[in-house]
N, C-alpha and C positions, 0 to 999 in steps of 0.2 A: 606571207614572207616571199620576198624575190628575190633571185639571184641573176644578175646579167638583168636582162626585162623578158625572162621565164619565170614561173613560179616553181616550186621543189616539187608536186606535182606532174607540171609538165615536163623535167630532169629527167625524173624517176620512171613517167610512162615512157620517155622515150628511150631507155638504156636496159629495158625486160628482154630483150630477143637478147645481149649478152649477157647476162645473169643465168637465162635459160638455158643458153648453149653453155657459161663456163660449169653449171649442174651438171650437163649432161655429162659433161668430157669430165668432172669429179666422178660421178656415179661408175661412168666406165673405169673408170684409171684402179678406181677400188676397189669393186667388184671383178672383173678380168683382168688377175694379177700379169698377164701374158702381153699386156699391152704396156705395163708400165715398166716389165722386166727385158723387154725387146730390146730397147737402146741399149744399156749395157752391154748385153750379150755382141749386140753388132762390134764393140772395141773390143772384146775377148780374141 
């Protein structure tokens, strides 16, 4: 199956570097509540 004249394959391999990074920055945001409670505090 193709979409455009790529295949969902070649989509898919090439959109992993942000899947990995939007992981990372979930992993942090959840794990290190200090990161995701920072912006509010800044409008306090």
């Amino acid at each position: 199956m193709k979409f455009g004249k790529i295949t969902v394959w070649e989509a898919i391999r090439s959109n992993w570097p942000f899947y990995g990074a939007g992981i990372v920055v979930l992993a942090l945001v959840t794990y290190i509540p200090a990161i995701s409670l920072w912006l509010p505090s800044v409008f306090k």
